[in-house]
C-alpha positions as CSV (number, residue, x, y, z in Angstrom):
1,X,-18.2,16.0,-3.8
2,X,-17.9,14.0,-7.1
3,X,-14.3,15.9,-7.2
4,X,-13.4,12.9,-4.9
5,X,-14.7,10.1,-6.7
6,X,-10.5,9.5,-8.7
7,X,-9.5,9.2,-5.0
8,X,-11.9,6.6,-3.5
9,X,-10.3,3.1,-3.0
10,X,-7.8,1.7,-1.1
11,X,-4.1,3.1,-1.7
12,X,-0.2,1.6,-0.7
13,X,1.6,4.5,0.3
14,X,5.6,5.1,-0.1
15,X,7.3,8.1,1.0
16,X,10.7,9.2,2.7
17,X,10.9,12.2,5.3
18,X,14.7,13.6,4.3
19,X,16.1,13.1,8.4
20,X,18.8,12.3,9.6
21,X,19.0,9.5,8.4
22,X,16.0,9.2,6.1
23,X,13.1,7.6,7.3
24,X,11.2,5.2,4.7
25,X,7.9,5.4,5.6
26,X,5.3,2.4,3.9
27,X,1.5,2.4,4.6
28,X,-1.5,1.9,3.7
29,X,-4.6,5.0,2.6
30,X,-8.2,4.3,1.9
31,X,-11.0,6.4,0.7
32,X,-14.5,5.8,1.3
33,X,-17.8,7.2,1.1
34,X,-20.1,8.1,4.3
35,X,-23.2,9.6,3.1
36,X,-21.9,13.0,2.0
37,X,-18.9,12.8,3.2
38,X,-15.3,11.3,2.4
39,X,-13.8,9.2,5.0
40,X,-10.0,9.6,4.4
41,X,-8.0,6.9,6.7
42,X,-4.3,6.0,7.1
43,X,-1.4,3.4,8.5
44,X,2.1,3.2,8.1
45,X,5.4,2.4,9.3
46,X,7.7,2.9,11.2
47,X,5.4,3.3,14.6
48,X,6.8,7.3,14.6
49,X,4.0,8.1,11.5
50,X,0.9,8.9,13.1
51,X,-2.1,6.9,11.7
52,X,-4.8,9.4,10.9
53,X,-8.0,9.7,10.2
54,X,-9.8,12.6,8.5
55,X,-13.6,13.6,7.1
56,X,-13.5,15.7,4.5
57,X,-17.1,17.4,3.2
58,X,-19.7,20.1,4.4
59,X,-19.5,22.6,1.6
60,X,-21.5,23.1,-1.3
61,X,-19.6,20.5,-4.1
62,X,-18.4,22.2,-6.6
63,X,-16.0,24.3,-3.6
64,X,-12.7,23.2,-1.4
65,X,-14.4,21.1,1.1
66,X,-13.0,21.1,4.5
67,X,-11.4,18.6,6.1
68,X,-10.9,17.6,9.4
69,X,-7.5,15.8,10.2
70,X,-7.4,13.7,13.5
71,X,-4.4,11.2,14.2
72,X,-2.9,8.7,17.0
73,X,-0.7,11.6,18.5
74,X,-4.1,12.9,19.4
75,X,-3.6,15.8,16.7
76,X,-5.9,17.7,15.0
77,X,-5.9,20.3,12.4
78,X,-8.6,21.9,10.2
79,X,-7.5,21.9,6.5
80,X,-9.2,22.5,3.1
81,X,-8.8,19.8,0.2
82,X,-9.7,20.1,-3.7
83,X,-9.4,18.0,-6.8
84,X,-9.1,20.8,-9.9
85,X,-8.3,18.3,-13.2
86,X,-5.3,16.0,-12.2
87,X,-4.2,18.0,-8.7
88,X,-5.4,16.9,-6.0
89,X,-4.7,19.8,-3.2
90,X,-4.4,19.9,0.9
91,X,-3.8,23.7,2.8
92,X,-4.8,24.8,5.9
93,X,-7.7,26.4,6.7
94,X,-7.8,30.3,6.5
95,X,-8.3,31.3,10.6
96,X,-5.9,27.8,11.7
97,X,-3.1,28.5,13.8
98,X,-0.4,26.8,12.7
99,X,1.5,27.8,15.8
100,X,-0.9,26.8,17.9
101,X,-1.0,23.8,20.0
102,X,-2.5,21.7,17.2
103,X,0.0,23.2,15.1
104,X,3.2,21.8,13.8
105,X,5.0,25.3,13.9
106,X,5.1,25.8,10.0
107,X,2.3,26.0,7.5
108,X,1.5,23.6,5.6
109,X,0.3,22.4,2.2
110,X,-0.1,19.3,0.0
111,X,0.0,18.9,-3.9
112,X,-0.4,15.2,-5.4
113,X,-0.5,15.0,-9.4
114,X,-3.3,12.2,-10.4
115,X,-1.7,10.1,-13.4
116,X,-3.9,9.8,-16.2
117,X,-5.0,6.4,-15.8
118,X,-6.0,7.6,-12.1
119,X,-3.4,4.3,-10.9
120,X,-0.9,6.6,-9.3
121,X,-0.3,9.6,-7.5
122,X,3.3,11.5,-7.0
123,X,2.6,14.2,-4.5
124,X,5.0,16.1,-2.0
125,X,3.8,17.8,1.9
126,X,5.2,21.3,2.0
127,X,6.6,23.5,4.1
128,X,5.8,26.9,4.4
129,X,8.5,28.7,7.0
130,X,9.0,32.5,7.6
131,X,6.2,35.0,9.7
132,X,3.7,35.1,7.2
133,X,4.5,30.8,6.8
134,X,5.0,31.6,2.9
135,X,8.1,30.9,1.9
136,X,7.7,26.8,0.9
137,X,10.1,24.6,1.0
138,X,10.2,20.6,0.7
139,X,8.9,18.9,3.6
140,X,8.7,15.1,1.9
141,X,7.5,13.6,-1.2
142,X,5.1,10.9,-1.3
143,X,3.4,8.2,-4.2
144,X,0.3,6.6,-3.8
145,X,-0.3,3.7,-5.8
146,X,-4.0,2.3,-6.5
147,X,-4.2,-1.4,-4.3
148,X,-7.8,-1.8,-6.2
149,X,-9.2,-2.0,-9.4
């Protein structure tokens, strides 16, 4: 789990889903420690985003660990998440039905580059359409900016 440790802390969060028209979302993202486990919590506006809440941990710590996604629309989804060097990465579990009823009818991944001073992080949500859910396309970018020291 020490692959978390660049994440823990409390994050401002900026983003805009490309609607009609856009919609600037602004929020807040903390990570915390719970034992053995990473605690992985968000807020933001406008009242549409969901806050969520997720616990990642339970595999051995030098593998993806899973994490379990749970937000206010009473969603919940079983993904996997990994730091490897400066990438910090989100997918959904192998077995998950992304068509299911927990499912947001596409696949979906996340890939967030860590700067170097660890301060800031420019990462996107993808989308990943087609049968197989492979064939990725923008879903909306997103930067995380360290709020602590």
């Amino acid at each position: 789990m020490k692959q978390f440790d660049r994440l823990i802390g409390e994050w401002h969060v900026e983003g805009t889903i490309p609607i009609e028209p856009p919609m600037k979302v602004s929020g807040e993202s903390k990570f915390e420690r719970l034992g053995a486990f990473v605690v992985f919590s968000s807020a933001a506006e406008p009242a549409d985003v969901p806050d969520s809440l997720s616990v990642i941990g339970g595999a051995p710590d030098d593998e993806p660990q899973p994490m379990h996604y749970f937000d206010s629309r009473g969603v919940k989804r079983l993904f996997m998440t990994a730091v490897e060097g400066s990438t910090w990465k989100i997918w959904r579990a192998p077995g998950e039905d992304w068509n299911g009823p927990d499912g947001p009818g596409f696949n979906q991944r996340f890939i967030g580059e860590i700067s170097a001073d660890g301060r800031t992080i420019e990462a996107r949500w993808e989308r990943g359409m087609g049968d197989a859910g492979d064939a990725w396309e923008l879903d909306f970018p997103i930067t995380y900016v360290r709020r602590d020291a």
